[in-house]
DOPAPA-805476 format. One line per field, with one value per residue: residue in one letter; chain; x, y, z of N, C-alpha, C in turn. Coordinates in Angstrom, 2 decimals. Layout:
residu A:...
chaine A:...
n.east X:...
n.north Y:...
n.up Z:...
ca.east X:...
ca.north Y:...
ca.up Z:...
c.east X:...
c.north Y:...
c.up Z:...
END
This chain:
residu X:X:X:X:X:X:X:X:X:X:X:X:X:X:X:X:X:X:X:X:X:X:X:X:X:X:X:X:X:X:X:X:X:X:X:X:X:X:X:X:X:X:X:X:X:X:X:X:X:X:X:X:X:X:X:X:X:X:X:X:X:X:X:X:X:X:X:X:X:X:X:X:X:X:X:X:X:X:X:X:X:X:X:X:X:X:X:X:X:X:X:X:X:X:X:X:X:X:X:X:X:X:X:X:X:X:X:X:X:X:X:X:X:X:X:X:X:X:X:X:X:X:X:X:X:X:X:X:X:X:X:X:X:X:X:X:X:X:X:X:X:X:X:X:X:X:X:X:X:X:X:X:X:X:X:X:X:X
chaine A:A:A:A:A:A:A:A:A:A:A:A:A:A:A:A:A:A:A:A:A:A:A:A:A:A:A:A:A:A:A:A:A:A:A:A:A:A:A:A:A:A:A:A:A:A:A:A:A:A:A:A:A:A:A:A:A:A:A:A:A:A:A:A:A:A:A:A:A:A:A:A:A:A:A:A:A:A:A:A:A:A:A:A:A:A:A:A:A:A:A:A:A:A:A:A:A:A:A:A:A:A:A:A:A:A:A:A:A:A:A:A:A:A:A:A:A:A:A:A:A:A:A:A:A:A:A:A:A:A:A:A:A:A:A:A:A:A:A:A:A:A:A:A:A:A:A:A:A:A:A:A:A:A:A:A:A:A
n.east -99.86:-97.16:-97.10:-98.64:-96.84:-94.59:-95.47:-96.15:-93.38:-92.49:-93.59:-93.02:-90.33:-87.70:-85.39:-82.69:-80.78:-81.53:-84.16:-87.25:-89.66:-92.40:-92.70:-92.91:-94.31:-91.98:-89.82:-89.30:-89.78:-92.99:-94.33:-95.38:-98.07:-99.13:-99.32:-101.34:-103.38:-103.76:-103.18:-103.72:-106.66:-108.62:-108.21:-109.33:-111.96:-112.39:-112.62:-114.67:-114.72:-114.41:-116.34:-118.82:-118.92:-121.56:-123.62:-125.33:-128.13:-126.89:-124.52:-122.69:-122.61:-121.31:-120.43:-120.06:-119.00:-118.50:-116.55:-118.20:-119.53:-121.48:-123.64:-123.03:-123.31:-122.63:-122.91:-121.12:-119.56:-117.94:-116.65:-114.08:-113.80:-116.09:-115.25:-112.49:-113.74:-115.06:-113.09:-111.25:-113.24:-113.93:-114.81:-112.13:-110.44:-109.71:-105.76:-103.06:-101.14:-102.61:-102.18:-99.57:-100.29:-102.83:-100.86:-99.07:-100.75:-101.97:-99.80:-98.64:-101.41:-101.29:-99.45:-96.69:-93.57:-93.04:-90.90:-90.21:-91.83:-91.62:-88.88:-89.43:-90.75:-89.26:-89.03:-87.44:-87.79:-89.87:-91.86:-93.24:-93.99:-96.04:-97.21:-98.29:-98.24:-100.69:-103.77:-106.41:-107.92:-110.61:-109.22:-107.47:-108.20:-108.92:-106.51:-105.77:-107.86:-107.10:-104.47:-105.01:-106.82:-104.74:-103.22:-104.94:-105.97:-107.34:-108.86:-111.43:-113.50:-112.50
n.north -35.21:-35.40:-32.63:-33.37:-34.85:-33.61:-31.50:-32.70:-33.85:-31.69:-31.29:-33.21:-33.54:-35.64:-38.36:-38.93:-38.93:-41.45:-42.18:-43.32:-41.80:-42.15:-42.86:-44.80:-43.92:-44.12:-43.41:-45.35:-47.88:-48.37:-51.74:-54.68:-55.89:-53.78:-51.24:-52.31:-53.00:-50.23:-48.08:-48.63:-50.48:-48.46:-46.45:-47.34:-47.59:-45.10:-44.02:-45.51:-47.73:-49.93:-50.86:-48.37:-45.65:-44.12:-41.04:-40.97:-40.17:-38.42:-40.12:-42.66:-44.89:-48.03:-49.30:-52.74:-55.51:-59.41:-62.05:-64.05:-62.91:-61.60:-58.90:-56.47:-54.45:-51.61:-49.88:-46.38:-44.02:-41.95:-40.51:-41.97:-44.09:-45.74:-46.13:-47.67:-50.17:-51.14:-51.19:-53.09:-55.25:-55.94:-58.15:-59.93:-57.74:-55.37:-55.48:-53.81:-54.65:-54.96:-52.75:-52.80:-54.70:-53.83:-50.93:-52.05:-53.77:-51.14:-49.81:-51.55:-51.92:-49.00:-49.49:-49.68:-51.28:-54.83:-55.34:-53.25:-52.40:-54.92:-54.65:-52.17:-53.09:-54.73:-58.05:-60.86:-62.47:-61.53:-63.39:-63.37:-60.91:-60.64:-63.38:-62.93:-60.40:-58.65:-58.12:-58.87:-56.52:-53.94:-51.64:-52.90:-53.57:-50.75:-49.99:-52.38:-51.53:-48.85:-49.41:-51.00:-49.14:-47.32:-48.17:-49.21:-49.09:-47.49:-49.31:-49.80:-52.62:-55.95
n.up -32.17:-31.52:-30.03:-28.19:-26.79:-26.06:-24.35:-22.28:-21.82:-20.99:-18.58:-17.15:-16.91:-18.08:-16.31:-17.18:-20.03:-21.14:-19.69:-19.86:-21.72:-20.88:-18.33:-14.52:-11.33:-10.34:-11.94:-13.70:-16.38:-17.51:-16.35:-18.09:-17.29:-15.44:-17.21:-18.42:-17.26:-15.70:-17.59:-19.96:-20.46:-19.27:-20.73:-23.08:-22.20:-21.89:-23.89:-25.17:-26.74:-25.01:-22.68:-21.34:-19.55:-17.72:-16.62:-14.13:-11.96:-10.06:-9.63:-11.15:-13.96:-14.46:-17.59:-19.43:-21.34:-20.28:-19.83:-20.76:-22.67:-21.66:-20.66:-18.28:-15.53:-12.98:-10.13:-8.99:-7.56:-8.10:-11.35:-12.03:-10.17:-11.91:-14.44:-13.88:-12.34:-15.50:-16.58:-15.41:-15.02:-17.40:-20.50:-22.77:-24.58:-27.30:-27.65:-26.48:-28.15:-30.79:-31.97:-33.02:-34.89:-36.67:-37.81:-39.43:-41.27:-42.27:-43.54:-45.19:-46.66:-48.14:-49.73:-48.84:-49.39:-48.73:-47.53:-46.38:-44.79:-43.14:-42.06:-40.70:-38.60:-37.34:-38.09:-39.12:-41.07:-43.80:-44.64:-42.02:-40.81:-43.10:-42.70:-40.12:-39.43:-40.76:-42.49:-44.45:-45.78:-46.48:-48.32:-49.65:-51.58:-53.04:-53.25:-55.54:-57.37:-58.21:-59.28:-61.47:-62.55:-63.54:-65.02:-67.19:-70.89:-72.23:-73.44:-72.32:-70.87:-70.83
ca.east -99.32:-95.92:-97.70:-98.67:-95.60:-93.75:-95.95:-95.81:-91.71:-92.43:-94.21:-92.22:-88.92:-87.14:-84.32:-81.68:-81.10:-81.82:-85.42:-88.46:-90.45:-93.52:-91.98:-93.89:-94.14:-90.30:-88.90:-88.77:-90.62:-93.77:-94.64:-96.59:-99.70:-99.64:-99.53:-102.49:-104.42:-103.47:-103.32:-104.20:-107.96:-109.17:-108.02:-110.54:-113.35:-112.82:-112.98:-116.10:-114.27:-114.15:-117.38:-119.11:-119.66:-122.48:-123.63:-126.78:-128.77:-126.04:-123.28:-121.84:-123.04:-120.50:-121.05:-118.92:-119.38:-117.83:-115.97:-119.18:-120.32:-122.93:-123.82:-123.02:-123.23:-122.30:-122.66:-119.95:-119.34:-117.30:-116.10:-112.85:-114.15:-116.44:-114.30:-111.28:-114.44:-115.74:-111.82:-110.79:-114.20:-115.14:-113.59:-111.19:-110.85:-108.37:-104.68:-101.62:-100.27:-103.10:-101.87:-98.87:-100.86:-103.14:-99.90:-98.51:-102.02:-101.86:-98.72:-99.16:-102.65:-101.07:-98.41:-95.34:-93.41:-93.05:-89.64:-89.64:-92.48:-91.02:-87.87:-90.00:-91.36:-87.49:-88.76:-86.51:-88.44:-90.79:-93.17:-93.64:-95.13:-97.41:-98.32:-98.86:-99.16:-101.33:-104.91:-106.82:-108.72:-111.03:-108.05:-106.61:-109.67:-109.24:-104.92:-106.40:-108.80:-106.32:-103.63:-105.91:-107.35:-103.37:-103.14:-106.04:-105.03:-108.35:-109.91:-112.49:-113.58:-111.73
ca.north -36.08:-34.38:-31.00:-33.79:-35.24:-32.20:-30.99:-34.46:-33.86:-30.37:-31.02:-35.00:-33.95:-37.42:-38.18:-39.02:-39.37:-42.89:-42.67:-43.82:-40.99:-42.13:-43.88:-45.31:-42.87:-44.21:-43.06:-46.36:-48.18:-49.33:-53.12:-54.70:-56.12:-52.80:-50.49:-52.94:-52.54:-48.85:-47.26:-49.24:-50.75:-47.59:-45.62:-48.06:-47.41:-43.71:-43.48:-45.98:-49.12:-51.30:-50.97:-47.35:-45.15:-42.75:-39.98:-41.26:-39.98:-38.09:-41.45:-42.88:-46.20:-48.55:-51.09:-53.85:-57.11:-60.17:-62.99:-65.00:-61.84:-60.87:-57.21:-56.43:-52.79:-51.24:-47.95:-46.00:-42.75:-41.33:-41.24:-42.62:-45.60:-46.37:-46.57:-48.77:-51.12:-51.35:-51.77:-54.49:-56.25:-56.32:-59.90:-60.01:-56.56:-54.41:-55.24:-53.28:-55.43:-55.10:-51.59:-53.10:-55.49:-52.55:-50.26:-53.09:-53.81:-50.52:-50.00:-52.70:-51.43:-48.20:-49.59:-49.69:-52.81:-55.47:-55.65:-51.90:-52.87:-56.24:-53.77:-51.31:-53.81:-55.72:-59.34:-61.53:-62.78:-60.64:-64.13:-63.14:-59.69:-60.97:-64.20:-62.90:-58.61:-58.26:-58.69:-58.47:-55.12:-52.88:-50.92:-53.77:-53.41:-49.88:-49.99:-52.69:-50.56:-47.88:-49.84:-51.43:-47.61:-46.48:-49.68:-49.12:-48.55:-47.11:-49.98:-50.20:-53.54:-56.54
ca.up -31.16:-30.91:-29.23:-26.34:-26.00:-25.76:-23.00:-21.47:-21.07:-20.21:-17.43:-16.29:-17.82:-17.89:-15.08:-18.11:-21.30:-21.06:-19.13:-20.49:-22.12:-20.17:-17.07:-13.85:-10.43:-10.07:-13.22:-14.34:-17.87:-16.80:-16.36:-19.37:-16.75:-15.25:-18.08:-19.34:-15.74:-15.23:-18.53:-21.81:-20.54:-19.13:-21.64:-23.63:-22.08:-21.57:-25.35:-25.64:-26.99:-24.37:-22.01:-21.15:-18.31:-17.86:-15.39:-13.47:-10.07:-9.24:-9.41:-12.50:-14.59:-15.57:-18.33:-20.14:-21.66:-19.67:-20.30:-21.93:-23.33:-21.15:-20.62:-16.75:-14.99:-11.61:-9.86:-8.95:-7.00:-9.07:-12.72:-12.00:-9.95:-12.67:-15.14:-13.25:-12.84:-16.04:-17.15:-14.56:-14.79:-18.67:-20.97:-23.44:-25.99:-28.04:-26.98:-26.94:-29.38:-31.73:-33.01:-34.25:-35.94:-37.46:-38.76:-40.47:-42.54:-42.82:-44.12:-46.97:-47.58:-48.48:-50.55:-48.66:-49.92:-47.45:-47.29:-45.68:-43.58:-42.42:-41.33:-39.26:-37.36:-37.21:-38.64:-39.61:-42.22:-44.83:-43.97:-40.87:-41.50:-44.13:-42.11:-38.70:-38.67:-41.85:-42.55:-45.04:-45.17:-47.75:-48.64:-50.40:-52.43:-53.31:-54.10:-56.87:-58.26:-58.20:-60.19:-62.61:-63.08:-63.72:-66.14:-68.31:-71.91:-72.49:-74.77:-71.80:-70.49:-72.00
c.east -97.99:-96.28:-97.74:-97.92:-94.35:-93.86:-96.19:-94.25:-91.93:-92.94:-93.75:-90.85:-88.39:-85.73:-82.85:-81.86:-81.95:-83.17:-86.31:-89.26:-91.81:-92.98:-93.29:-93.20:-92.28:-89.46:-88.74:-90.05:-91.86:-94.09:-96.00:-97.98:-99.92:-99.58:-100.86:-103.38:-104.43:-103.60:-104.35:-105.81:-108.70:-108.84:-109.32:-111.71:-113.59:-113.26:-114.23:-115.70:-114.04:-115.24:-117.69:-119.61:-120.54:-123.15:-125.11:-127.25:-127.48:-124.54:-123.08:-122.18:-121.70:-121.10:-120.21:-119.93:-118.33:-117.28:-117.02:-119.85:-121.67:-122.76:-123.89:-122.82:-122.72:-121.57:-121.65:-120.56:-119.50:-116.82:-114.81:-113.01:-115.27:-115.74:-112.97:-112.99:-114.89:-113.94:-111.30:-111.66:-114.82:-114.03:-112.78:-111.38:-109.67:-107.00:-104.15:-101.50:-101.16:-102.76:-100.61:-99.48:-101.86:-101.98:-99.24:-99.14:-101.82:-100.74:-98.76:-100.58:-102.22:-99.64:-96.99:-94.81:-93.07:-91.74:-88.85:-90.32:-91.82:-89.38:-88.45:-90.35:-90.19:-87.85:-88.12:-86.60:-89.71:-92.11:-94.07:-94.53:-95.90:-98.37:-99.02:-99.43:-99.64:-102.38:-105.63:-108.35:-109.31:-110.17:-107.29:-107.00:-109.26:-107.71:-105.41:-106.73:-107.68:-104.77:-103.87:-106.26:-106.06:-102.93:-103.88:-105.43:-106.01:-109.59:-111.12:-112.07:-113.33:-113.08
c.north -35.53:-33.01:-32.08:-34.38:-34.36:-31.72:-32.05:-34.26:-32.43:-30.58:-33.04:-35.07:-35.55:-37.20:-38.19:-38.77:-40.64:-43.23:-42.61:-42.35:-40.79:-43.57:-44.00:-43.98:-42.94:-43.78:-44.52:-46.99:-49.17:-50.97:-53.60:-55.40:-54.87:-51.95:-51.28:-52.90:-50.70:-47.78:-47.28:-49.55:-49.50:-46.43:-45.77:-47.54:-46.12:-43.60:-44.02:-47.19:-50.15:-51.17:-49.17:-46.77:-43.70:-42.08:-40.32:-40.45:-39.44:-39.13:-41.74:-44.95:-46.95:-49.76:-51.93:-55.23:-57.84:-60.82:-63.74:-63.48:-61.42:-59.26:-57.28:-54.73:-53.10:-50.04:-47.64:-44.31:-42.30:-42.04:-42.40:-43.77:-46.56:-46.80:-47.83:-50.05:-51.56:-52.00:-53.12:-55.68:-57.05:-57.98:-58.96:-58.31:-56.31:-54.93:-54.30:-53.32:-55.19:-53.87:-52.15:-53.47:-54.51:-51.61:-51.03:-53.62:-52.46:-49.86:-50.47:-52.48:-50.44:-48.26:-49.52:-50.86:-53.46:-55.22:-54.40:-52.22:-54.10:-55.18:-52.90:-52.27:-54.62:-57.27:-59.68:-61.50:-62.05:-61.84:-64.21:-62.19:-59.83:-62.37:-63.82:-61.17:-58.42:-58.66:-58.36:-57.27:-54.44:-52.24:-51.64:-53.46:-52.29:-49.68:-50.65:-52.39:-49.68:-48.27:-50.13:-50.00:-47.59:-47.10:-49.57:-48.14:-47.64:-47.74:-50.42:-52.05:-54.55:-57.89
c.up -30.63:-30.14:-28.10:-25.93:-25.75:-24.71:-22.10:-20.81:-20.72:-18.62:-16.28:-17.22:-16.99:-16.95:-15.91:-18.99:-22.02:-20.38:-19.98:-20.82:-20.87:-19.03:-15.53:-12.64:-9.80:-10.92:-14.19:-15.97:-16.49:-16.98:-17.25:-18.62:-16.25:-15.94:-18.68:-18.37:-15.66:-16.57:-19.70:-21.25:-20.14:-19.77:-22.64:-23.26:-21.58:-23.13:-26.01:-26.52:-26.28:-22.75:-22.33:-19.90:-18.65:-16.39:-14.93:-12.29:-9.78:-8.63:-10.73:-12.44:-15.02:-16.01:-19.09:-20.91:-20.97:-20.23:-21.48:-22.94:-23.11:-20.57:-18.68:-16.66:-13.84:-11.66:-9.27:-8.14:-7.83:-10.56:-12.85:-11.49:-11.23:-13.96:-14.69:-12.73:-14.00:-16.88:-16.64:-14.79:-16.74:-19.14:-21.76:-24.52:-26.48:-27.44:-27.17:-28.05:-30.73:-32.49:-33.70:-35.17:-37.13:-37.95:-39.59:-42.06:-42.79:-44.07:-46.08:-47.77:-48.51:-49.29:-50.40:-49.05:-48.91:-47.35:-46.06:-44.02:-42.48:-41.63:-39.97:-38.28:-37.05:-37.22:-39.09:-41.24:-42.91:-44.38:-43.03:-40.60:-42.12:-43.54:-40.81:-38.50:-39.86:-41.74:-43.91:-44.89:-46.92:-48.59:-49.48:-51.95:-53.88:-54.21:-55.41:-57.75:-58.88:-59.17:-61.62:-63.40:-64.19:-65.30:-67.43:-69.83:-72.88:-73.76:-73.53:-71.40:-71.76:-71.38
END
């Protein structure tokens, strides 16, 4: 990830010190509906998480699920129009926000103690991190195992 943000400021060095890494055609931070129109949903569904486009007859398929969760298409020129349809048009998916919420479970899956975690993310409260950006995940599972293992005094099952 640092190789493409390197060549990211190589090629849009920033206007200050103070500009946004990844700033809008003004230099400025982009706007959180249009970074979520313009960047974040069609990013989605270039990668195949949030509808799919495919190469038909010489035009391009797009597909999504809707608001009720019905399966909808529509053809497209080009790749790029199918995609900014299949982004604008599909329902609800992935946010932004949900990667915090994933590094945080992660985090605590992997044994950081909350107290560090609840810092990275700048909560007030350690409750907050464990009631709202945590989930429970497999991984919880596996630290368990992995303690219990460490634990074992080798009289086997008690």
């Amino acid at each position: 990830m640092i190789d493409h943000i390197r060549d990211h400021l190589r090629e849009w060095p920033p206007s200050s010190d103070r500009a946004p890494v990844f700033a809008n055609m003004a230099g400025k931070p982009h706007r959180r509906t249009l970074f979520r129109s313009r960047v974040w949903r069609p990013s989605l569904v270039r990668a195949g998480l949030f509808g799919q486009v495919t190469e038909k007859d010489g035009g391009f398929v797009a597909t999504w699920l809707d608001a009720a969760g019905e399966r909808r298409t529509e053809r497209c020129r080009t790749h790029s129009q199918a995609v900014k349809a299949a982004a604008a048009k599909a329902g609800e998916g992935l946010r932004f926000h949900d990667l915090r919420h994933s590094y945080a479970t992660w985090l605590v899956d992997d044994g950081v103690p909350v107290n560090m975690v609840q810092r990275v993310l700048g909560h007030e409260r350690s409750s907050t991190t464990l009631d709202l950006y945590t989930r429970r995940t497999d991984g919880g599972d596996r630290i368990l195992r992995a303690l219990t293992d460490e634990a074992d005094d080798g009289l086997g099952p008690r």
